[in-house]
N, C-alpha and C positions, 0 to 999 in steps of 0.2 A: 836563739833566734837565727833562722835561715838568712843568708846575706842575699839581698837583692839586687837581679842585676837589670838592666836596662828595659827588657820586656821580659815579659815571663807569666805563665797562665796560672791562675786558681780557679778550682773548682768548689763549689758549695757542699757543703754536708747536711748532715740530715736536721741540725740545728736551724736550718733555715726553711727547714718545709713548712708550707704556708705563706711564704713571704714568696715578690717578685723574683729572690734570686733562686726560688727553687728550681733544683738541677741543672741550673747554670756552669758555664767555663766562659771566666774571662780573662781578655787578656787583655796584660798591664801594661798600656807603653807610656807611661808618666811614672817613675816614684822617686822623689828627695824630697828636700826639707821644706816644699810647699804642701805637700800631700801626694796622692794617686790619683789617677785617671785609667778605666780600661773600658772596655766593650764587651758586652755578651757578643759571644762568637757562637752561640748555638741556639737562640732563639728567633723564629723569622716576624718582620712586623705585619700587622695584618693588612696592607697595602704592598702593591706595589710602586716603583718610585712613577712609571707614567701616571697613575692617579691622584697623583698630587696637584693640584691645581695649575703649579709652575712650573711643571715637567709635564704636563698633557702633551707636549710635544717630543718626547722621549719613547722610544722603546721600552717593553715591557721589561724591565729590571728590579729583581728582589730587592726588598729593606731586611734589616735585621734592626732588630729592638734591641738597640746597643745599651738601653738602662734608663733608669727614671731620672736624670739629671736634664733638665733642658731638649726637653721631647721637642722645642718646636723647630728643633735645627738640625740639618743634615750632618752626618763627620764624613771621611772618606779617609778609607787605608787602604794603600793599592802597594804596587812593586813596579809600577812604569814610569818612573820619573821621566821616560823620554817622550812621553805623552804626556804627562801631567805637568808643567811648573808651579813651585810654588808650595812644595809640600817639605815638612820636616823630618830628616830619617831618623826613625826610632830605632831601629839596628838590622842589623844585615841587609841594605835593600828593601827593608819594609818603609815606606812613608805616610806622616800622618797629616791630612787638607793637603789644601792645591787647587789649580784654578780648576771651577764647576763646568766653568764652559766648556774646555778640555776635557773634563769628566764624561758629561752627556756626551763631547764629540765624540769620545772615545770608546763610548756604549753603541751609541748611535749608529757609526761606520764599523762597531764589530771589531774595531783594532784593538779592542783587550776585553778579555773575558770575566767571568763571575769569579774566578780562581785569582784572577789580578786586578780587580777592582772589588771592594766590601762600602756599601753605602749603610750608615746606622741612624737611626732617630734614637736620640737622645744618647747619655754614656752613664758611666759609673764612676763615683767621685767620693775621694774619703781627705780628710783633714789629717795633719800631720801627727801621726801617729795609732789614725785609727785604725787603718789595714792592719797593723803590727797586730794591736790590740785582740780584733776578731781572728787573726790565726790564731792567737793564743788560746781565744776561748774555743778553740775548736770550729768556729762555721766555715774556715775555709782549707783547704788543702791547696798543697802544691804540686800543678799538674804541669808532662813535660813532653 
C-alpha cells in the first residue's frame, strides 16, 4: 500500500460508474487514524453560492459538489490566510474553513479569486480504513 501523505488526490475508476463518484478527483486533506475527508474538485454544484438564501447578498460565486456527506453545509479551501482567519492548513499554504464573513468579504470586494477561494456543499468521508480498503479494490487511483 501507497504511504499517504497530508493531502493528496484520487481519482475514480471505472468500478464506480453509476455511482456519485463517477469520474470524479478528490482531494484528500484529512487522512489518520480517524478516517478521511476530501472534496470533489471537479464537479460544479447546480447553484451558485448568491442563490442560496443566506448569501442572496453575495456576488455571483460558483459551488462545487464537494460529496454527499452533509450537503446542508458550506466547506471553504482557499490559500489567503491574510484574508481569511480561522482556517486550518492542510499543507503548503492551502487552508481548510475560516471566517464566512471574510469569505463573502473577500468574494464581494474581488480581493481573491475562484483560483484562491473553493466553496463546496457537502464533502467525502470514509471511516478508518476504508479509503485503504477501496484502493485496494481498485475504485480509486492516485492522481498527482
Amino acid at each position: 500500500m501507497r504511504d499517504f501523505k497530508a493531502e493528496f488526490y484520487i481519482k475514480s475508476t471505472a468500478a464506480l460508474i453509476g455511482s456519485f463518484f463517477e469520474n470524479t478527483n478528490i482531494l484528500i486533506v484529512k487522512h489518520n487514524e480517524e478516517g478521511s475527508i476530501g472534496f470533489v474538485t471537479n464537479k460544479s454544484f447546480e447553484k451558485s453560492l448568491h442563490e442560496l438564501i443566506e448569501f442572496n447578498h453575495i456576488k455571483p460565486f460558483p459551488l462545487m459538489d464537494g460529496g454527499p456527506v452533509d450537503r446542508e453545509h458550506l466547506f471553504v479551501l482557499h490559500n489567503r490566510p491574510d484574508l481569511i482567519d480561522g482556517g486550518k492548513q492542510i499543507h503548503n499554504g492551502l487552508y481548510l474553513g475560516g471566517n464566512m464573513e471574510q469569505v463573502t468579504k473577500a468574494i464581494n470586494t474581488r480581493g481573491a479569486t475562484q483560483q484562491e477561494i473553493k466553496l463546496f456543499i457537502g464533502y467525502c468521508g470514509w471511516d478508518v480504513g476504508e479509503l485503504e480498503a477501496e484502493v485496494e479494490e481498485g475504485s480509486w487511483t492516485f492522481s498527482y
